[in-house]
GUMITOR-496544 format. One record per residue (C-alpha): residue number from 1; residue in one letter; y, x, z. Coordinates in Angstrom, 1 decimal. Layout:
BEGIN
NUM | A | Y | X | Z
...
END
This chain:
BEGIN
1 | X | -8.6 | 24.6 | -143.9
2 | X | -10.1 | 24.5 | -146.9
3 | X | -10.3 | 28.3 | -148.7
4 | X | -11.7 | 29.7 | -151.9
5 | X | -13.6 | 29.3 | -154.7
6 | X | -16.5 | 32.1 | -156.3
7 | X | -16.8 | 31.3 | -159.4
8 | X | -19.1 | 33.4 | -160.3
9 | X | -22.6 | 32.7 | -160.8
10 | X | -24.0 | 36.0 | -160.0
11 | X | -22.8 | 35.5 | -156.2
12 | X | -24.3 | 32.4 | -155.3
13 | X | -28.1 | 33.0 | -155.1
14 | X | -30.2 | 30.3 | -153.3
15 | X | -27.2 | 29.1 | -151.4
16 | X | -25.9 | 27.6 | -154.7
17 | X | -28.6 | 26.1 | -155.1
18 | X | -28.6 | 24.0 | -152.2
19 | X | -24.6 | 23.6 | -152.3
20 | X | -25.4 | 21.9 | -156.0
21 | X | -28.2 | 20.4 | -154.7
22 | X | -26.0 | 18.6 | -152.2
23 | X | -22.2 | 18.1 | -154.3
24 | X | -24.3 | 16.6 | -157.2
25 | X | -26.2 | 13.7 | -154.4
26 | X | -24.2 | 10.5 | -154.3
27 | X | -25.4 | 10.0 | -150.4
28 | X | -22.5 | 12.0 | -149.1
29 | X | -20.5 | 10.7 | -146.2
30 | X | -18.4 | 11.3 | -143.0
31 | X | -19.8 | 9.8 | -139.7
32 | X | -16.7 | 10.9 | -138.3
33 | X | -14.4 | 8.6 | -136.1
34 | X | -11.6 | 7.5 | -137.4
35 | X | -8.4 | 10.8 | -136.7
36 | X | -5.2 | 10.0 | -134.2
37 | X | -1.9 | 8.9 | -135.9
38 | X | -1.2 | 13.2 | -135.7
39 | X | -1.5 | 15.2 | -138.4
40 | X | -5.2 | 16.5 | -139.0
41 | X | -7.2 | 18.5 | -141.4
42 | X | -7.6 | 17.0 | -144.7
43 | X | -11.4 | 17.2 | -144.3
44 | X | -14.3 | 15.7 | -142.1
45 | X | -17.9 | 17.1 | -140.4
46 | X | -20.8 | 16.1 | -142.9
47 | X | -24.0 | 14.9 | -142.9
48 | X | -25.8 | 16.4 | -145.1
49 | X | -28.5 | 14.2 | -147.7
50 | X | -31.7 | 14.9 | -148.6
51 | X | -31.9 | 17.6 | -151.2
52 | X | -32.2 | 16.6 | -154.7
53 | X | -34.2 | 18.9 | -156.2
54 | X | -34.2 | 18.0 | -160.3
55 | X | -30.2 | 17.8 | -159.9
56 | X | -28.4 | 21.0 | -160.2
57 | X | -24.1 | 21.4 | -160.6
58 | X | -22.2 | 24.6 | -161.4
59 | X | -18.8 | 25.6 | -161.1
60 | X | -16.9 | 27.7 | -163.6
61 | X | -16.6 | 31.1 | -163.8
62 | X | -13.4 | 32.6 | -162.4
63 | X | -11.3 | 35.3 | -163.0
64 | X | -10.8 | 37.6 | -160.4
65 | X | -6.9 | 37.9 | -161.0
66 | X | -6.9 | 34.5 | -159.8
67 | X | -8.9 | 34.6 | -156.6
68 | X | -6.7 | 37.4 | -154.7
69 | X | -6.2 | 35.5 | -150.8
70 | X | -3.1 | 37.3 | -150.5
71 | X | -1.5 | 36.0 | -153.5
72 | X | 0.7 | 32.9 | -153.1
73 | X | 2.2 | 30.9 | -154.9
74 | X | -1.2 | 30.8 | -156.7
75 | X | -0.6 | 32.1 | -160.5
76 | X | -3.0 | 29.4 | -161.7
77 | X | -3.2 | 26.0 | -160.3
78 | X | -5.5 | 23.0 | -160.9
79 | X | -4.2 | 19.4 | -159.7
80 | X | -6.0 | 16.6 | -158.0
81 | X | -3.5 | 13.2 | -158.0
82 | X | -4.7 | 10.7 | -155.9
83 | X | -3.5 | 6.9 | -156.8
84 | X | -1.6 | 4.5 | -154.7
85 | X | 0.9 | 2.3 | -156.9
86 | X | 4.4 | 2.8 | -156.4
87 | X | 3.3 | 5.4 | -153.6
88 | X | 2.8 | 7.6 | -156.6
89 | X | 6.3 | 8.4 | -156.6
90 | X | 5.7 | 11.0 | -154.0
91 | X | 3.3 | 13.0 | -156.7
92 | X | 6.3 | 12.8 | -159.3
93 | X | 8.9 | 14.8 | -157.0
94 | X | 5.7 | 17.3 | -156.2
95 | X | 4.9 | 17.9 | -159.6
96 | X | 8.9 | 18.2 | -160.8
97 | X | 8.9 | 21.2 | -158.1
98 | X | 6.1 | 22.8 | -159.1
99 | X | 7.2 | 22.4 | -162.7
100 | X | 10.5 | 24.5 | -161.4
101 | X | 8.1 | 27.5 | -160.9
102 | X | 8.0 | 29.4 | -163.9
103 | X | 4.9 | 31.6 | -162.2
104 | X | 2.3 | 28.8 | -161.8
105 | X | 0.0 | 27.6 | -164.5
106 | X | -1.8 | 24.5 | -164.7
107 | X | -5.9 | 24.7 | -165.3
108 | X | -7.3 | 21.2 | -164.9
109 | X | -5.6 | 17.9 | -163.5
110 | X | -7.8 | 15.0 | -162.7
111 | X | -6.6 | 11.7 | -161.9
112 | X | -7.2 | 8.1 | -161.2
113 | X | -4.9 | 5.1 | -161.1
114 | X | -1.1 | 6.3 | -161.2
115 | X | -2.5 | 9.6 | -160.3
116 | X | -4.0 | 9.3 | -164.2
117 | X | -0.1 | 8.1 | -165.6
118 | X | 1.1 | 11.2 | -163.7
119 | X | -1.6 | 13.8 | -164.8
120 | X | -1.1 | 12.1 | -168.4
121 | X | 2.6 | 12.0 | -167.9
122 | X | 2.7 | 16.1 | -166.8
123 | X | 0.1 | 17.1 | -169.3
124 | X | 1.7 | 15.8 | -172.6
125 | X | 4.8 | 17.3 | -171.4
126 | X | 3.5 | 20.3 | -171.3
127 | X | 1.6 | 20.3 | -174.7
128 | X | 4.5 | 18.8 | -176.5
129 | X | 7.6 | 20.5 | -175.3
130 | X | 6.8 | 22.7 | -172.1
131 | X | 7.9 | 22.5 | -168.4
132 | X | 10.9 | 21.2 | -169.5
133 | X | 9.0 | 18.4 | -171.3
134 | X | 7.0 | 17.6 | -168.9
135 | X | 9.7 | 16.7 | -166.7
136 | X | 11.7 | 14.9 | -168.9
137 | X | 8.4 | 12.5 | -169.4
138 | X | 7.9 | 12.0 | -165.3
139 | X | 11.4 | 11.3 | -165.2
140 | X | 12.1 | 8.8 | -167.7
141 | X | 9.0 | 6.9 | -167.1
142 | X | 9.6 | 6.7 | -163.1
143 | X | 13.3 | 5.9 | -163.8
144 | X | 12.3 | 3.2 | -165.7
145 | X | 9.8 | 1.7 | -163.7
146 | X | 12.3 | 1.4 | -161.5
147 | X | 14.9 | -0.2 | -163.4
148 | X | 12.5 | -2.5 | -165.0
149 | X | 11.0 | -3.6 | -161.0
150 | X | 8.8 | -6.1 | -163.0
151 | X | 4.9 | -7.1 | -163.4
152 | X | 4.5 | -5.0 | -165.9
153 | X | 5.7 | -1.6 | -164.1
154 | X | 2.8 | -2.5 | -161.5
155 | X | 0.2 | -3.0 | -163.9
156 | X | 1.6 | 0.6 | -165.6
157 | X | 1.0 | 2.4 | -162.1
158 | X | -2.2 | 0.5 | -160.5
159 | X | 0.5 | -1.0 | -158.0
160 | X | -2.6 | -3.0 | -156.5
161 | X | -5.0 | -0.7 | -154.7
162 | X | -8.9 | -0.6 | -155.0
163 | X | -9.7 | -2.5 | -152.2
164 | X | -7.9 | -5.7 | -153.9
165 | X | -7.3 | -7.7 | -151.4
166 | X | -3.8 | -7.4 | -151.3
167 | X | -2.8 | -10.3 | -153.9
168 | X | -4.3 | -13.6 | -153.6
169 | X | -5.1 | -15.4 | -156.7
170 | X | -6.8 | -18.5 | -157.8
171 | X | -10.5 | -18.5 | -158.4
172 | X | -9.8 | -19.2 | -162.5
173 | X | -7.6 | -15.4 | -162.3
174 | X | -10.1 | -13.9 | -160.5
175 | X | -13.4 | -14.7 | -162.1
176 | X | -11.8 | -12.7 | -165.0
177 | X | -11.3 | -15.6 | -167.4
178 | X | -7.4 | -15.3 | -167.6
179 | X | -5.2 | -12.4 | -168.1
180 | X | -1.9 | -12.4 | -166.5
181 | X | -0.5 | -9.7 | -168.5
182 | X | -1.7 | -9.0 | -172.0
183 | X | -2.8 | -5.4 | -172.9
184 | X | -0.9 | -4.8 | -175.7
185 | X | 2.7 | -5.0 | -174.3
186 | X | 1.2 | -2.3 | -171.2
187 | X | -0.5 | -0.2 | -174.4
188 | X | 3.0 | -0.2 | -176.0
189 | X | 4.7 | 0.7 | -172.4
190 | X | 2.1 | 3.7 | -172.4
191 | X | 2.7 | 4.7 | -176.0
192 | X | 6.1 | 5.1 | -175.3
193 | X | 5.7 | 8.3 | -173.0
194 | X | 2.4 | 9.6 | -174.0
195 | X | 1.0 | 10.9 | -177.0
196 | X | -2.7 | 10.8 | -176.7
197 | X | -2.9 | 12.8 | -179.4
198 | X | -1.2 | 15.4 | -178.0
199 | X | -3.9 | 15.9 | -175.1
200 | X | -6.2 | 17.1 | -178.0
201 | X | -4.0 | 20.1 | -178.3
202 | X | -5.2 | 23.6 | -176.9
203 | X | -1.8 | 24.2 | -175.1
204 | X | -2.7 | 20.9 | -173.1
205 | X | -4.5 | 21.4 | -169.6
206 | X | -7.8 | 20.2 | -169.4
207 | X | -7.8 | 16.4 | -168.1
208 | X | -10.5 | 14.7 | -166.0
209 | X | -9.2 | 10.9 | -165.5
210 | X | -11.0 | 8.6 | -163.9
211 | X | -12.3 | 5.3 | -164.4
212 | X | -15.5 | 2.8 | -162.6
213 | X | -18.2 | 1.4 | -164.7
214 | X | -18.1 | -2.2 | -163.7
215 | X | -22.4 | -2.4 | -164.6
216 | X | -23.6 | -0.2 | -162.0
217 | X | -20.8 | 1.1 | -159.8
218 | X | -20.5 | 4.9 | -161.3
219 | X | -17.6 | 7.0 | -161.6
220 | X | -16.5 | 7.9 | -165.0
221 | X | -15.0 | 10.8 | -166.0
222 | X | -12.9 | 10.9 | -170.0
223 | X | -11.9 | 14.7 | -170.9
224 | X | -9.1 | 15.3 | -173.2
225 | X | -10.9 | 14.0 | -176.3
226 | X | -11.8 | 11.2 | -174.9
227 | X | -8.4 | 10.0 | -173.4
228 | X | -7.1 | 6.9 | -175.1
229 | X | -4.1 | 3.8 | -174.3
230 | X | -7.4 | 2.0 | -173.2
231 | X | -8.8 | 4.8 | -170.9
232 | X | -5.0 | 4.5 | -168.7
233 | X | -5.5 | 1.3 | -168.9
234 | X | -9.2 | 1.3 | -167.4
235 | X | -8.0 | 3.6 | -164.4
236 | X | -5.3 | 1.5 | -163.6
237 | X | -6.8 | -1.7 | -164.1
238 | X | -7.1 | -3.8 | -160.5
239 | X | -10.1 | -6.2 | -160.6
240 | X | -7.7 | -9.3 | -159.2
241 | X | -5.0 | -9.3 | -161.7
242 | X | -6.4 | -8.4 | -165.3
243 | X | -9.9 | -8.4 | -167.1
244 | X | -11.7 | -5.4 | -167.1
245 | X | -11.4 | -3.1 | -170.3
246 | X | -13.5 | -2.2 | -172.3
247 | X | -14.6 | 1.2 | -173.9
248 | X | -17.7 | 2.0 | -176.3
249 | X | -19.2 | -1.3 | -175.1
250 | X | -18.9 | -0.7 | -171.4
251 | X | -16.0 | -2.2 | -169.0
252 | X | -14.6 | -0.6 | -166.6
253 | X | -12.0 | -1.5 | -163.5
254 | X | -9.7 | 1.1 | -161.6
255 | X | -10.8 | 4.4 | -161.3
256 | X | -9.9 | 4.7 | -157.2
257 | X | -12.5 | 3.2 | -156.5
258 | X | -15.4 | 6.3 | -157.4
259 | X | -12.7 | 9.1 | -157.0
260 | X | -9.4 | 8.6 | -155.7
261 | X | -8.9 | 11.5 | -157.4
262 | X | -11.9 | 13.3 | -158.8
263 | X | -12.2 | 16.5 | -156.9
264 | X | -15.9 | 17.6 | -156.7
265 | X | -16.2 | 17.5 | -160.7
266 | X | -12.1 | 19.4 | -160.7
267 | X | -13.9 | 22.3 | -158.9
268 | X | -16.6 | 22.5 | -161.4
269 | X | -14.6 | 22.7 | -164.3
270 | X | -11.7 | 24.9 | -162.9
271 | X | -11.2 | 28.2 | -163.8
272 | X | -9.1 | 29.3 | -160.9
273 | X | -9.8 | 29.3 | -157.3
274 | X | -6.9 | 27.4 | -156.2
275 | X | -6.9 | 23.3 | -156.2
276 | X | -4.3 | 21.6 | -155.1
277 | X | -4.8 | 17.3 | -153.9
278 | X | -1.7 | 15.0 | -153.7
279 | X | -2.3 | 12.6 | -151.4
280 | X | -0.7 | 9.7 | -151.8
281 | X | -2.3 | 6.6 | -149.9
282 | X | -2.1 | 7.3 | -145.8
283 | X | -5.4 | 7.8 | -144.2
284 | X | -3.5 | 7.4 | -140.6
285 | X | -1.9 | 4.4 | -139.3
286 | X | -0.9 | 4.0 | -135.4
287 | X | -0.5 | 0.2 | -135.2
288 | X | -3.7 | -2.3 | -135.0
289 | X | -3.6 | -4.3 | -137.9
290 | X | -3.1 | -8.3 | -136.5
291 | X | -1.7 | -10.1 | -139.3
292 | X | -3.2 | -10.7 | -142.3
293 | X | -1.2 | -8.9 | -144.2
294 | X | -1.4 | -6.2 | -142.7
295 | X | -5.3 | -6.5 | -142.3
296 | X | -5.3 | -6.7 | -146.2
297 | X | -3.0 | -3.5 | -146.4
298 | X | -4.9 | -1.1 | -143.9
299 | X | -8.5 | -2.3 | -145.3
300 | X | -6.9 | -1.0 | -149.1
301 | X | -5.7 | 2.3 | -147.4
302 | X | -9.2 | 2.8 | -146.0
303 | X | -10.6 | 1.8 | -149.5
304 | X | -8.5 | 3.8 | -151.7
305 | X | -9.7 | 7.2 | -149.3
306 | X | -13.0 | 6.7 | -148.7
307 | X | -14.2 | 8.5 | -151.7
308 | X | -11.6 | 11.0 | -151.6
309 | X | -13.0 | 12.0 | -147.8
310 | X | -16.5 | 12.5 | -148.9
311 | X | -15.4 | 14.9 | -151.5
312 | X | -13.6 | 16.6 | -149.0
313 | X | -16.6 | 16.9 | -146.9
314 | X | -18.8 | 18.1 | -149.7
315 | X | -16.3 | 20.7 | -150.8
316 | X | -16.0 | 21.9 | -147.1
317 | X | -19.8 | 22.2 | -147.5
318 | X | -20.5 | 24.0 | -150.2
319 | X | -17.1 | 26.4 | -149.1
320 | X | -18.6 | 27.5 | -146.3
321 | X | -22.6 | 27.7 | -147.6
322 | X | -21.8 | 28.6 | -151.3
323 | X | -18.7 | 29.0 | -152.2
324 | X | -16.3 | 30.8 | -150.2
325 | X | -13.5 | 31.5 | -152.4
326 | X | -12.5 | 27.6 | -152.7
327 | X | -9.0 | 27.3 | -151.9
328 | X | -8.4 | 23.6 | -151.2
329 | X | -4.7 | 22.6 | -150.4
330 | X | -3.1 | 19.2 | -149.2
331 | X | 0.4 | 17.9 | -150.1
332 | X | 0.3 | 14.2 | -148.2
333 | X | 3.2 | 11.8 | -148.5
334 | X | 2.1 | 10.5 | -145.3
335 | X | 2.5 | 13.9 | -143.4
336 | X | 6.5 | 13.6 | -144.7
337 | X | 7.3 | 10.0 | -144.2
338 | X | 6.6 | 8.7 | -141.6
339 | X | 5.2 | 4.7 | -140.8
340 | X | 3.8 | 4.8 | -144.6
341 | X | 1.3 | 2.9 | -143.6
342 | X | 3.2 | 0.0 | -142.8
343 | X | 4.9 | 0.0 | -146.6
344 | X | 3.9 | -1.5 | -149.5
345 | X | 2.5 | 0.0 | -152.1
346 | X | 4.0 | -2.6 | -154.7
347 | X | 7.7 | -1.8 | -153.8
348 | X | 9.5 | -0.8 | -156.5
349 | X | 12.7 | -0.7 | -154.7
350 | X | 14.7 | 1.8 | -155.9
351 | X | 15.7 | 3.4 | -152.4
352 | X | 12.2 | 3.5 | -151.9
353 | X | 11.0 | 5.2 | -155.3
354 | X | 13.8 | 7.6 | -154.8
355 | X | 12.6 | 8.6 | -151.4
356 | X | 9.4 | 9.1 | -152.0
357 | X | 10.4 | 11.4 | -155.2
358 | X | 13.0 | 13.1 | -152.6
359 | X | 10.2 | 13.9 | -149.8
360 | X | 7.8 | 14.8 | -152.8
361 | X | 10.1 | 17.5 | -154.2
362 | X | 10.6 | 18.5 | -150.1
363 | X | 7.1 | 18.5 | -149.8
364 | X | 6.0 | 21.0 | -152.5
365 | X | 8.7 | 23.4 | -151.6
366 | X | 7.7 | 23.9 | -148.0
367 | X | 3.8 | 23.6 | -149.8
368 | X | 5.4 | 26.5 | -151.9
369 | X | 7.1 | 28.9 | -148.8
370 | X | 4.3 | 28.6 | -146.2
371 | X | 2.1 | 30.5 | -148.3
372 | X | -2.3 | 31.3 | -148.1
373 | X | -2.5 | 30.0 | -144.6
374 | X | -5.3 | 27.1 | -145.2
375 | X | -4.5 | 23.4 | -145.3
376 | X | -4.0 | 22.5 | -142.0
377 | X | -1.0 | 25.3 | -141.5
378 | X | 0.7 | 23.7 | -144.6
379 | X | 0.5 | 20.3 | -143.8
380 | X | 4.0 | 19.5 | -142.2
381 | X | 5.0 | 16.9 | -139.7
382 | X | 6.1 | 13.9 | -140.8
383 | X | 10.0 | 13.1 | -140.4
384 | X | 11.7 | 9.5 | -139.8
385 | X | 13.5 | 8.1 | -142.8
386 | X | 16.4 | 5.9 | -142.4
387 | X | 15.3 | 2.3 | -143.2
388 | X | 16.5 | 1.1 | -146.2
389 | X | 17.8 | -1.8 | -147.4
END
């Protein structure tokens, strides 16, 4: 559904203006009901703010070798990984396909939650030791998280969504003044697979991870010189089961809840026309929620997307005002498995963790065969699983 991006700034004129005008506005928001358990487009009708006049947002320029709408697989790629605990599994068997495609490059790969342990995961890789690296690095961490299937491997991935409410604690845990988990053992866990220092290097793509500034709400982005141990930790962190970390003076909570991923500020600082968002957490789910627990889950699904769906929507704007070379593709877990919804996203089951990584690699190659045919077309129909044990 979603096309391409014109990166230049020569074509935009004073429909640019407005399109920055409008992505760079924080009142952006889908009045759109709620879609049917089918699949649907990855994107939803806007209403559009008041223009902010003093704000203006560019995109980078593109080169026109990688804008060609006839030319799939794309030859340069930029990744948006959405976050969704164990969920994120699905983005590891995605990312070991594409990293079996010798054509593709990788641009820029934003990330919050586990999306930021993958993006982190698949972008020291490739600085340090190449494709090859890089899936050695998703491997062995994943494999481990499931052999491990402790506290610890949650607090690694963000296993607890934005939204919170889907561990109940006492009121001492939750007014922050007890840690459940100190930060130096999940620091150490982290420094076993990344080198931060290695995202400093020019081979390494450029990184946008995502974290929220617990003093007034906003979104924060670290690039690759500003990734550190405690910068994972501060997208990852869930408000209910550890204190907040803090960076520079400021403290921050999990990074779903501004950008679940970052994709508005991916398009700005991409040099290709082609993004590609792993969607992870399902935005569809056929039952009515009755129980509590399933209240809980379904109000964290809604939670973890809501950002991610007004991004959509302003990309979809400024698309088809601005920017008509986007090219905006969906891999979802939730179009592959189906009843998602109705999972946790704490399992670390190993059946489950494999499937996920299973219907991730399945997912990318059909992603990879389809071809330039627009979101919508590429978005397959979910298939039952077997239940597992």
């Amino acid at each position: 559904m979603s096309e391409k991006i014109d990166g230049t700034h020569d074509d935009r004129g004073a429909q640019g203006s407005a399109a920055s005008r409008l992505l760079s506005s924080t009142n952006i928001w889908s009045d759109a009901p709620s879609p049917p358990p089918a699949p649907e487009p990855a994107s939803v009708p806007l209403r559009q703010p008041d223009p902010v006049p003093q704000a203006r947002v560019t995109f980078a320029t593109v080169s026109p070798r990688h804008t060609r709408a006839d030319q799939w697989p794309p030859r340069k790629l930029s990744l948006a990984l959405q976050g969704g605990g164990t969920f994120a599994a699905f983005t590891w068997g995605v990312l070991e396909r594409l990293l079996e495609e010798p054509s593709i490059e990788f641009d820029a790969i934003s990330g919050a939650s586990a999306g930021a342990i993958n993006a982190l995961l698949l972008a020291c890789g490739l600085a340090e030791d190449g494709r090859e690296g890089a899936r050695n690095r998703l491997n062995r961490f994943w494999i481990r998280q499931m052999h491990e299937a402790s506290f610890r491997s949650l607090m690694l991935i963000g296993g607890f969504s934005p939204a919170g409410s889907s561990v109940a604690f006492g009121p001492t845990l939750r007014s922050g003044q007890f840690d459940p988990f100190d930060l130096d053992p999940l620091r150490q866990a982290l420094a076993r697979d990344i080198n931060f220092a290695a995202l400093r290097d020019a081979r390494c793509p450029k990184l946008l991870i995502a974290a929220t500034r617990i003093r007034d709400g906003e979104l924060q982005i670290f690039g690759n010189d500003a990734v550190t141990a405690d910068v994972a930790l501060a997208s990852t962190c869930p408000p209910l089961v550890h204190c907040a970390v803090e960076i520079d003076g400021e403290a921050y909570w999990d990074g779903g809840f501004g950008g679940n991923p970052p994709l508005i500020r991916l398009a700005q600082q991409s040099t290709t026309a082609d993004l590609l968002l792993v969607q992870v957490t399902p935005t569809r789910d056929g039952f009515v929620p009755i129980t509590l627990a399933a209240i809980d889950r379904r109000l964290d699904q809604i939670a973890a997307n809501a950002a991610l769906k007004a991004e959509i929507a302003a990309i979809e704007w400024a698309r088809s005002h601005a920017a008509p070379a986007l090219r905006l593709s969906t891999i979802a877990a939730e179009d592959s498995i189906e009843g998602l919804a109705q999972r946790s996203s704490t399992d670390l089951g190993r059946g489950f963790i494999r499937m996920l990584h299973r219907n991730g690699r399945q997912a990318a190659e059909r992603w990879l065969r389809q071809g330039a045919t627009g979101t919508e077309a590429q978005r397959a129909r979910p298939v039952a699983e077997p239940a597992l044990a």
